[in-house]
N, C-alpha and C positions, 0 to 999 in steps of 0.2 A: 044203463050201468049194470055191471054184474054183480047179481043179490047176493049179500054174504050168506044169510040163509040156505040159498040154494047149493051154494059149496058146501057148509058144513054139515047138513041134513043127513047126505048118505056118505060121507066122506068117515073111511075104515080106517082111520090112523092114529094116532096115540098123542100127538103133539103135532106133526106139521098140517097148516090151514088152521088147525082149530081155533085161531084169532085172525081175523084178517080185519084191514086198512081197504074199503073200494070208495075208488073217486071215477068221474067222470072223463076228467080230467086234470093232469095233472105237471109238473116242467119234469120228475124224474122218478120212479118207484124206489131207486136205488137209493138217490138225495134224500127223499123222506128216510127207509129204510137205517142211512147210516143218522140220522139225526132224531129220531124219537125216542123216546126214553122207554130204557127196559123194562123199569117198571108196568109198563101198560104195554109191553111188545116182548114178549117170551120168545122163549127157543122154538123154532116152526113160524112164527107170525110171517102171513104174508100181504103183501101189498099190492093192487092189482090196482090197473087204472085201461079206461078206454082210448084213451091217448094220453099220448106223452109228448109232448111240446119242445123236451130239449131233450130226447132221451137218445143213448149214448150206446155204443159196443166196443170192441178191445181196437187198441190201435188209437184211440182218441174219433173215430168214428162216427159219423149222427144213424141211427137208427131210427128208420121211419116204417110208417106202420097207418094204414087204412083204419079210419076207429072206429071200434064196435064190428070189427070182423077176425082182427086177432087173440093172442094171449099174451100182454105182458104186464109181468109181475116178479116180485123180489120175495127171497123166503130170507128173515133174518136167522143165524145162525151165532150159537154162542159156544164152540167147541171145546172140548174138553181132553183133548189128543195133543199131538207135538206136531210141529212143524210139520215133522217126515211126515204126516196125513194133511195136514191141512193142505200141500199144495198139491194134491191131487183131487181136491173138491169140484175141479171142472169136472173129471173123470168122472166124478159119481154125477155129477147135474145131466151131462151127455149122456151116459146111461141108462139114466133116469127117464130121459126122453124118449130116446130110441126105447125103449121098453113099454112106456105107457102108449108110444103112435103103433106101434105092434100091435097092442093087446085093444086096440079102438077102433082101429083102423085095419088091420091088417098086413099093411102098407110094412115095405123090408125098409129099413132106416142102416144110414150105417155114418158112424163117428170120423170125424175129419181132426184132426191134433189142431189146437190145445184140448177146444171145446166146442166146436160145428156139430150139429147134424143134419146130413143131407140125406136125399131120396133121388135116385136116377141124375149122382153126381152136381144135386142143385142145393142149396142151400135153403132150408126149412125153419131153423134156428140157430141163434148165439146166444150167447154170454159173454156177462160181466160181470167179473168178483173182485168186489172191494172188499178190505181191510179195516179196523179201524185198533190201534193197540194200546195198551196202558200200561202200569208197570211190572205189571206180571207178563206182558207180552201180548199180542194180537187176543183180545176179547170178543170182537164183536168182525161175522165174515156178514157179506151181502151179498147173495146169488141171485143177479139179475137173468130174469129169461123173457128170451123174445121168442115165438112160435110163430109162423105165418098158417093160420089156420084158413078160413073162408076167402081170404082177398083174391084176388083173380088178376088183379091189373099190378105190376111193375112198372116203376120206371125207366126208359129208354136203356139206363145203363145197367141197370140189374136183369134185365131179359136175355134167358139164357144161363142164367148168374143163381138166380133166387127162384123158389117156387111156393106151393101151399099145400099142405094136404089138400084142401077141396081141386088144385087142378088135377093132383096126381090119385086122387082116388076117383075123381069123378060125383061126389059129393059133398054135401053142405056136414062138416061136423061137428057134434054138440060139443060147445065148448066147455062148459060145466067138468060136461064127463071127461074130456081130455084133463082138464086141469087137474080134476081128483084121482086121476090114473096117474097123473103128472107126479103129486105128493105122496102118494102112497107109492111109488116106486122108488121115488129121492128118499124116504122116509128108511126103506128097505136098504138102497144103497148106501144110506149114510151109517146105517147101524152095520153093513158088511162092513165099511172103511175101521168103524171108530173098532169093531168087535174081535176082526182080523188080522195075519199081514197084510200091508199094501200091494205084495203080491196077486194077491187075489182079484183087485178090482184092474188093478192092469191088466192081467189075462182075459177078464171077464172083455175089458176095451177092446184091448188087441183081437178079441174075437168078431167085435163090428166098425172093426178100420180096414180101408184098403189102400193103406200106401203100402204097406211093405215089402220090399223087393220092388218097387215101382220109380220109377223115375218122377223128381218133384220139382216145382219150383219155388224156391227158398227167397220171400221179400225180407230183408233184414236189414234194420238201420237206414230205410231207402236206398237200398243196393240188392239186387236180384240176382239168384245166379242158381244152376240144378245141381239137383244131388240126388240120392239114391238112400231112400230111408229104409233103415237096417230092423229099428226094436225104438220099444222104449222104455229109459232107465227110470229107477223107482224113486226118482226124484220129479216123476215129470217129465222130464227133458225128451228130447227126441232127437234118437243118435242116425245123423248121417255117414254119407260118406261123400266126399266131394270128389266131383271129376279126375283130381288128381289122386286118388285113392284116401286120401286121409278122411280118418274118420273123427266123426266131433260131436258135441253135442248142443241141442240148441233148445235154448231157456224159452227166446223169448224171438217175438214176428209171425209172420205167417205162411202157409204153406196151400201149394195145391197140386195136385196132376198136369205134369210138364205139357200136357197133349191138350189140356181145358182151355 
């Protein structure tokens, strides 16, 4: 199991990590996450477990995960901004990542819409962010992350699909250190989002995405069909354009490289 100790020891941040939840194992980091009380789970608390028994990604999805050779864990979050920020918090969690595999590894990372990030067009990590709201409005977010750190082996269908830093650097990485690269750079991005316009952290995305100008394939509502991804609006959204020239924008599904 991963020592909470050893996360908080040299960990440079101000609030996120500096309370963490580690289990063994556990059915969801996220589950826990939205059901603990604040009181004993502040703003940055994270949750981390060596497996996850029903753990879950966007899409309604199962996320599976080799234990004790990944990272996954949830940072509770208690925002203090408006919607217009809140729903670009994938934006900062992807960021966040690609920034801390950079600065560990080396390794070029680069963001796939909503919230992917891949490495040599494979899949490395996702997210899941749940809500939870009261009568002042969404109080409590949950940023679930899953990293494929050390595992080696895929399953049949994900081969080709998903990969790990250890296959794509060619070695075994400490995952301590990823983790606390991890929070102190979400830590950074969350304070650009809350500090700035939302301007800013789009640009910063749009700087490690490669669809743009690229031909996509758009799964939506169980209906697939390509388009041509143009930008994206500061709501989040991701403005296409479909075959027949119309241009739209799309909240919610998912997307890939028409040629993948």
């Amino acid at each position: 199991m991963i020592d909470q100790e050893a996360i908080v020891q040299t960990l440079s941040t101000n609030h996120f990590g500096k309370k963490v939840f580690s289990f063994d194992s556990i059915d969801s980091t996220n589950t826990f996450a939205k059901n603990v009380e604040r009181i004993i789970a502040p703003h940055g608390t994270v949750v981390i477990a060596e497996e996850q028994t029903a753990g879950r990604g966007r899409l309604q999805r199962n996320w599976r995960s080799t234990k004790g050779e990944n990272l996954l864990f949830t940072v509770i979050l208690y925002p203090e901004f408006d919607m217009e920020k809140i729903v670009l918090l994938p934006f900062v969690g992807s960021l966040a990542v690609v920034d801390a595999i950079e600065t560990v590894t080396g390794l070029t990372a680069t963001c796939k819409w909503p919230n992917d990030v891949l490495i040599n067009s494979k899949k490395i990590c996702g997210m899941l962010l749940e809500s939870s709201s009261g009568s002042a409005g969404i109080e409590r977010i949950v940023l679930g992350i899953g990293v494929n750190v050390n595992q080696i082996e895929f399953s049949e269908e994900l081969v080709g699909k998903a990969s790990s830093l250890r296959i794509e650097s060619g070695n075994n990485v400490d995952r301590i250190r990823l983790l606390q690269s991890i929070l102190e750079a979400l830590e950074l991005r969350y304070h650009q989002l809350s500090s700035f316009p939302p301007v800013q952290i789009l640009n910063d995305w749009k700087m490690k995405a490669l669809l743009f100008g690229k031909k996509i394939l758009v799964l939506e509502h169980e209906c697939s069909f390509t388009a041509t991804a143009i930008d994206v609006a500061e709501d989040g959204s991701l403005i296409i354009e479909t075959g027949e020239g119309e241009k739209r924008n799309l909240f919610a599904g998912d997307v890939s490289l028409a040629y993948e």
